[in-house]
Every structure is written in C-alpha cells, then in structure tokens.
C-alpha positions in Angstrom: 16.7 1.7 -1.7 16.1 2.2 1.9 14.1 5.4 4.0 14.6 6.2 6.9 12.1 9.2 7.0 8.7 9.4 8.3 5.2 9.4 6.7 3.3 12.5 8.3 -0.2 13.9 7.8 -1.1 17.0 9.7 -4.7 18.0 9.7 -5.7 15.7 6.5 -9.3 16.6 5.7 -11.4 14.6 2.6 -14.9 13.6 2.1 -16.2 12.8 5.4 -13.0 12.8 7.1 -11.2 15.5 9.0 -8.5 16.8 10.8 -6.2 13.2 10.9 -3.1 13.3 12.1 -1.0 10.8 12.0 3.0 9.5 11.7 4.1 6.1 10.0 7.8 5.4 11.4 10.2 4.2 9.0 9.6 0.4 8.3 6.5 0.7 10.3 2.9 -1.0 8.9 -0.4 0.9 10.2 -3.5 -1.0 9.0 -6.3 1.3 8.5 -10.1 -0.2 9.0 -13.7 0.7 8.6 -16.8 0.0 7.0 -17.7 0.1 3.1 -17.7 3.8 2.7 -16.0 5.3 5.5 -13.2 7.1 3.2 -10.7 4.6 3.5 -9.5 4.1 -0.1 -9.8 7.9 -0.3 -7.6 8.7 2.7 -4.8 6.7 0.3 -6.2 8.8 -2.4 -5.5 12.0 -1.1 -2.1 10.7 0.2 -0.8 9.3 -2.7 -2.2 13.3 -4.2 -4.8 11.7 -6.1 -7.4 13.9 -4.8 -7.6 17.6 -3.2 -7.4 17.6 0.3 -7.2 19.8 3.3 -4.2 19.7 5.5 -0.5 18.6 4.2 1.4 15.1 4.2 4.9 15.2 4.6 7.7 12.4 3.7 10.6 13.2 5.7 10.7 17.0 5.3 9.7 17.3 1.7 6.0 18.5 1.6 3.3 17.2 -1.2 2.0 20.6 -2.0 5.5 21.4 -2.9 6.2 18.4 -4.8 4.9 17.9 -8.2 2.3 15.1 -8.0 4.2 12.6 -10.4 7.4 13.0 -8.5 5.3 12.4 -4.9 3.5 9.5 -6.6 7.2 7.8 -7.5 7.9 8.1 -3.7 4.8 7.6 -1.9 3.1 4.9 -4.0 -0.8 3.8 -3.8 -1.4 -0.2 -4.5 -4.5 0.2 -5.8 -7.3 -3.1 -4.7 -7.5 -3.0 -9.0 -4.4 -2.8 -10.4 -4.2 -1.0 -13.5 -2.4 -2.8 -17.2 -2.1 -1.4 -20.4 0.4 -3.5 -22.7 0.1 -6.6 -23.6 2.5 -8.7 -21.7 3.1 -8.4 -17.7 6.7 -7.8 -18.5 5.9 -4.7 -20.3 4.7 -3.0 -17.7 8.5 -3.3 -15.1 11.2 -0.7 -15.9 12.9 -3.1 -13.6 13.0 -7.2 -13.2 12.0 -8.5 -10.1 14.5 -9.4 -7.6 15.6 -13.2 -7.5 12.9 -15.2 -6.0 10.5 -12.5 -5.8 7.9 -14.7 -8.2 8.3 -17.8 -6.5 7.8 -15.8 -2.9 4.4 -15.1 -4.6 3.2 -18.4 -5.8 3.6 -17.4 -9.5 6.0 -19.2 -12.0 9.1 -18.1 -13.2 7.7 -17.1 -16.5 4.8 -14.9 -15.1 6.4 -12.3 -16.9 5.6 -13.2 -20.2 2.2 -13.5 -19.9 -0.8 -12.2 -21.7 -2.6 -9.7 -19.8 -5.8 -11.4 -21.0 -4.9 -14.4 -19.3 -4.4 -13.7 -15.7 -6.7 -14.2 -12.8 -7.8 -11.3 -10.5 -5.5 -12.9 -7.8 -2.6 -12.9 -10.2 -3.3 -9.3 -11.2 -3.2 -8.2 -7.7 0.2 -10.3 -6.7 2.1 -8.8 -10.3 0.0 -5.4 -9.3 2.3 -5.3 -5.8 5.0 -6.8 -7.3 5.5 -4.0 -9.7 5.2 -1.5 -7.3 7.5 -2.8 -5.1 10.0 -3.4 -8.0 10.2 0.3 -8.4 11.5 1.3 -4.9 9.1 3.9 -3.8 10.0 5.6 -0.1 6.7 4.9 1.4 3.8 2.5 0.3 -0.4 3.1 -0.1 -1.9 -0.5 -0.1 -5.2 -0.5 -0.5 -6.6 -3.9 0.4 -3.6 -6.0 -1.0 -4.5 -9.6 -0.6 -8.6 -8.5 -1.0 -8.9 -11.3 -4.0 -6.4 -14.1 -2.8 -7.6 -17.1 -0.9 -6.2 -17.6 2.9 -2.9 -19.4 1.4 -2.0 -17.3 -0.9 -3.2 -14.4 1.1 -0.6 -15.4 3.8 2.1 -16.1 1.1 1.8 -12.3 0.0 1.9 -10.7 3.7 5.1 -12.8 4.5 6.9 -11.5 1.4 5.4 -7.7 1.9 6.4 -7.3 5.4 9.8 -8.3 5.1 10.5 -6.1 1.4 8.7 -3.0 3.9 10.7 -3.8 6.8 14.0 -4.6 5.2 13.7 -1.3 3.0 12.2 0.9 6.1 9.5 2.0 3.9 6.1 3.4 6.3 3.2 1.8 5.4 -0.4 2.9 5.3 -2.4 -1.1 4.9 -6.0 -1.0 4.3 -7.2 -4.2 5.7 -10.5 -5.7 7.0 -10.0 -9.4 8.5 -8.8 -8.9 12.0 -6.1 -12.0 11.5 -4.3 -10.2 8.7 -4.3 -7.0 10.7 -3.1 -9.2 13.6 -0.3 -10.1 11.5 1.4 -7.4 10.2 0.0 -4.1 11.4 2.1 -2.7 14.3 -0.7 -0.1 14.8 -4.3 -0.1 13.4 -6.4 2.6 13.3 -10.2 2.5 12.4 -11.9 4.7 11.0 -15.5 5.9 12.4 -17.5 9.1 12.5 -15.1 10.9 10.3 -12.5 10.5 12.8 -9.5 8.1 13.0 -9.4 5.9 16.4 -6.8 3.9 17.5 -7.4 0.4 18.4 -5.9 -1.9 20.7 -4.1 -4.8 19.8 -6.4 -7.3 22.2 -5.7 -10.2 20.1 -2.0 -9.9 20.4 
C-alpha cells in the first residue's frame, strides 16, 4: 500500500527539544543526527505517540491527538534500534509473509522464518525487526538507527532494500543515523540536532 500524504510536525516540544517543525514528503528519507543524548530516539518517541509531547504531528490531514495511539502507531511506525520478540519462532511474530525475495535482499536464508528466537544474532534481530515492520505496510516509517549492529556489508545490503520498499511505497521517513556515508546515501535531507533545536545541514559531500 502506497501514501501519498505528508509527515508534519508543527511546534513538537519533548525533553530538551522545542518548537520543531518539520514536513517529510511522500517517499522522502530525512536522516536526523546528533550526539548521545540530544533527544533523538525520543523525537521518534513522541512521533510514533509513545511519549507526551507539546505541539501536534499530522499524517496527511488526520491529526495524532485525534487518533487513538494504536491506530497512529499501525500507520506511523517506530523501528526501534532493539527490536522487540515475544514467541518463540520469528514467523510468529508476521500477520503477513514477506514479500518474494525480501530475505534474500537481507542476507538471511529462506528459512529465517522458522527460527528460534534464542538463536538469532543482534544483526539478525534488527534485519527480521525492519523486515516485520515493513511487512505490515505502515503509511510513514520511525527508524531509529536501523543498521546500528550490522557490519559495513550488510549495513549497505539493508539501505539498498529500505530505500527502494520507502520510495516505491511513498512512505516519509524520519532515519536516525550517525555515520556521515550512510546519511550520504539515502537521506535526501538531514537535520541535526543541537541546542534543543533542529538545524538543517548541507549536503557538502554530495
């Protein structure tokens, strides 16, 4: 499933941070920056309605504080840098199967699905974490450090296959990143985060 609508926040205020503004076009990936502790992972937080926050985010025209937060958190969905399992198997925890080829676009073998939870590696948690997330057609995606446990390879691997599921389904994308090649590479914006204030940086190394 496709979007075609916006990701808006209008005077966002939490922890530290306050008064950000800012739209995510359709299809479009912002990487957000900043050091340990600048209220990064929160900012996702509060837009994913995971925390209380000043100010309002909007999809489209359908506002969070009017939408209950499960509902807004099926839409507009945070890929936590942990990703969370409570069965058993992997396969347990997709309402859907992966789309053809979607494992092997990953690095991970064809029966990844059947796995043990106890077995898998921190980098295969994170790859089955996005994944599943994807696999359940949100409208706009939260990514919150994505690749953060992967080596260079693999780390390339996953941006390949996420930039073309975001830009083929138009979903806006908030992507919390640090290494300035990865941000190189997908982010059509990146914004840093400094002072409590969101600053937009230029490209240079484009």
């Amino acid at each position: 499933m496709g979007s075609t609508e916006p990701l808006r926040l209008a005077g966002v205020g939490i922890g530290a941070l306050n008064g950000i503004d800012l739209e995510v076009s359709p299809g479009e990936i912002v990487c957000l920056s900043g050091a340990s502790g600048s209220g990064k992972s929160r900012l996702l937080r509060a837009v994913a309605d995971l925390e209380p926050h000043a100010g309002e985010v909007w999809l489209g025209s359908q506002a969070q504080s009017q939408t209950p937060g499960h509902a807004w958190r099926r839409q507009v969905m945070l890929v936590p840098a942990e990703s969370h399992w409570w069965a058993e198997t992997v396969g347990e925890h997709f309402e859907v199967q992966p789309e053809d080829g979607a494992l092997a676009a990953l690095g991970l073998e064809p029966e990844a699905l059947t796995w043990q939870i106890g077995r898998l590696s921190t980098g295969e948690k994170q790859r089955l974490g996005l994944l599943r997330a994807v696999s359940r057609e949100p409208r706009a995606l939260l990514l919150d450090e994505p690749t953060a446990n992967l080596d260079d390879a693999s780390s390339q691997r996953v941006e390949a296959w996420l930039t073309e599921c975001i830009r083929t389904r138009g979903w806006p994308t908030l992507w919390v990143a640090h290494d300035q090649g990865q941000i190189a590479r997908v982010g059509r914006r990146h914004w840093r985060i400094a002072d409590g204030r969101l600053a937009e940086v230029a490209h240079a190394w484009k």
